[in-house]
N, C-alpha and C positions, 0 to 999 in steps of 0.2 A: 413728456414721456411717462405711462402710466408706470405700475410698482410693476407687472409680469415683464414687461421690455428693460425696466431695469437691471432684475434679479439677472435677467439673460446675459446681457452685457457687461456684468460682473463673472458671472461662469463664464464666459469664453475666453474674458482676458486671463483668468485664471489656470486654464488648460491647459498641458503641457503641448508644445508645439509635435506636429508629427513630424519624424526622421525623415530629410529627404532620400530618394533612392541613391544609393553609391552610396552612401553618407559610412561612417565611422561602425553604426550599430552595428551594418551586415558582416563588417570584420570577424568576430570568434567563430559566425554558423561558417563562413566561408574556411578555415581556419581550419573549423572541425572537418568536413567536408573532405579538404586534402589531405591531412594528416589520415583518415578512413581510409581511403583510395591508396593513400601510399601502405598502409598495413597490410592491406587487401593486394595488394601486386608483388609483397613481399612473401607473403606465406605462399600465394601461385608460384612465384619462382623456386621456394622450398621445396614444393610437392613436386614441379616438374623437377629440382635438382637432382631430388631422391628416386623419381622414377626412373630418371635415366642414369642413375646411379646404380638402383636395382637391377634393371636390364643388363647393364656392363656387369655387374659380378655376376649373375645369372649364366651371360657365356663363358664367363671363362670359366664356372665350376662346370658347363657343360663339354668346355673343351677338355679342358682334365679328364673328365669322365669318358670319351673319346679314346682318348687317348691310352689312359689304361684299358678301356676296352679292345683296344684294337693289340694292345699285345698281350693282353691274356690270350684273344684268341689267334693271334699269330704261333705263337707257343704252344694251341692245340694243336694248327696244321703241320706244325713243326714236328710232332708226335705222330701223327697221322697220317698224313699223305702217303707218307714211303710204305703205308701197309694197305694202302688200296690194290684191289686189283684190277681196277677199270683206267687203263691211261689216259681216259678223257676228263675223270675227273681228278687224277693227279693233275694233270696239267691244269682244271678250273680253281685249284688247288693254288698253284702257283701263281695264278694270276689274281689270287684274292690277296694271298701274301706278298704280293709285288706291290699292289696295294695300300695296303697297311704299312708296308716296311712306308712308302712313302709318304702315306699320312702323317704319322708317327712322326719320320723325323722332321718336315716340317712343322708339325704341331709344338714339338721340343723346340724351335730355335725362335717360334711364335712365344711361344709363354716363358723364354728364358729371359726374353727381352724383358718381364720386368723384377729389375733388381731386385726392388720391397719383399719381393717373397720370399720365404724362407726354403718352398719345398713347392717350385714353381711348378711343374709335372705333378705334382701329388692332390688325389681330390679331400673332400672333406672324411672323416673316418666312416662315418655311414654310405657314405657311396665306393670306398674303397672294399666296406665290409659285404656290398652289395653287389656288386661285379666279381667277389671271389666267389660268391657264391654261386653267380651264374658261371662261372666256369668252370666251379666243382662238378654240379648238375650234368654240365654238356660233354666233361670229359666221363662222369660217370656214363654215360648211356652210351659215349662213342666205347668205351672199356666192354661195355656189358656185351654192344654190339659185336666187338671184335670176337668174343668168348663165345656168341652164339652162330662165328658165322656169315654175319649180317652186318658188315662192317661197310660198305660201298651203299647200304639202302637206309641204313641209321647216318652217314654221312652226307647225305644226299639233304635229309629233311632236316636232321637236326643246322647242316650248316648254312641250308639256302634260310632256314629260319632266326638265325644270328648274323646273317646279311641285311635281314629286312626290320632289324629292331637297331642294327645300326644305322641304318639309311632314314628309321625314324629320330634315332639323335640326333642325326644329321640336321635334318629338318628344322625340330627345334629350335638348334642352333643357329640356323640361320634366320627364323622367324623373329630373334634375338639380339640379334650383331648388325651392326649397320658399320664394320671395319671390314676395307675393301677386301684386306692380305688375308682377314679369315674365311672372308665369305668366298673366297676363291681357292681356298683350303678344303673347305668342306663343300662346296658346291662340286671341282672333282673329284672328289674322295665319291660321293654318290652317286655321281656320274660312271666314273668305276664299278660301283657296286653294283648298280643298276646293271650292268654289260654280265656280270658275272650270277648275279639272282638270274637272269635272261638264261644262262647257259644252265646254271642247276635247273630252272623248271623243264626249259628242253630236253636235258638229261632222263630227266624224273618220267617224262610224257613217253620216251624212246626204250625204255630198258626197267622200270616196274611193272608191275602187273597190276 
């Protein structure tokens, strides 16, 4: 054996053996690996918690909001109606606050259901501060109308158009709630509405100029 085949023969028995496969080594990357995957499936289930966490508060501040909407403006037809002179639209009148009276009271026995709240009917203060306002607005013009006269033609447009910004709550809401008892709350509430926006625009087509 010359000296280069020796020197060889020495470095090989010298070398550290290679790991077989399966062996011990693969243990901590495997290790690491799961413990990744498991962090990674935990923060997804966080994100979807939170989203459908989000959604669910989202309806019900939009039910609240609903809901006082619908008796502010119950409370104008309640002012109002009796001083129309068209009996077609006192009566579309009536059937918008038949209505609402219904929305209303199931909506209260929907969101009294949960106890946790302290002021379960009540929205946040900026959307309470926000809906007084649209019905400061709508009672001033229907007021201004009556003064000028024009109370049955300012009734007409202002209320088929507080039909149609309800019936976009509505929507909303629904686009939000995957719970049967509301979606069937608000789904005839619009359903309603829709029948009565039908009767104001017919109105509006027959009897304006």
């Amino acid at each position: 054996m010359d000296n280069l085949a020796y020197l060889n023969q020495i470095s090989q028995s010298t070398r550290p053996a290679k790991p077989k496969a399966g062996s011990q080594s693969n243990l901590p990357v495997l290790i690491t690996k799961i413990a990744a995957g498991a962090i990674l499936a935990f923060i997804a289930l966080l994100v979807i918690g939170n989203m459908i966490g989000s959604a669910s508060g989202k309806a019900i501040d939009l039910s609240r909001q609903i809901y006082v909407r619908s008796t502010n403006l119950q409370s104008t037809l309640k002012d109002y109606d009796k001083q129309l002179k068209s009996s077609k639209l006192r009566s579309i009148g009536s059937a918008l606050s038949g209505t609402l009276t219904n929305t209303t009271n199931q909506l209260s026995t929907y969101l009294k259901k949960d106890e946790s709240a302290k002021s379960p009917l009540e929205p946040k203060e900026s959307t309470v501060a926000e809906e007084a306002e649209l019905s400061s607005n709508l009672n001033t013009s229907l007021n201004n109308a009556k003064l000028n006269g024009i109370l049955d033609r300012s009734y007409t447009n202002q209320i088929q158009l507080q039909v149609s910004l309800l019936m976009s709550l509505g929507s909303e809401l629904l686009a939000r709630t995957k719970d049967p008892e509301l979606e069937k709350i608000v789904t005839d509430m619009n359903t309603s509405l829709q029948t009565v926006h039908d009767s104001l625009a017919a109105y509006s087509e027959t009897n304006q100029q």
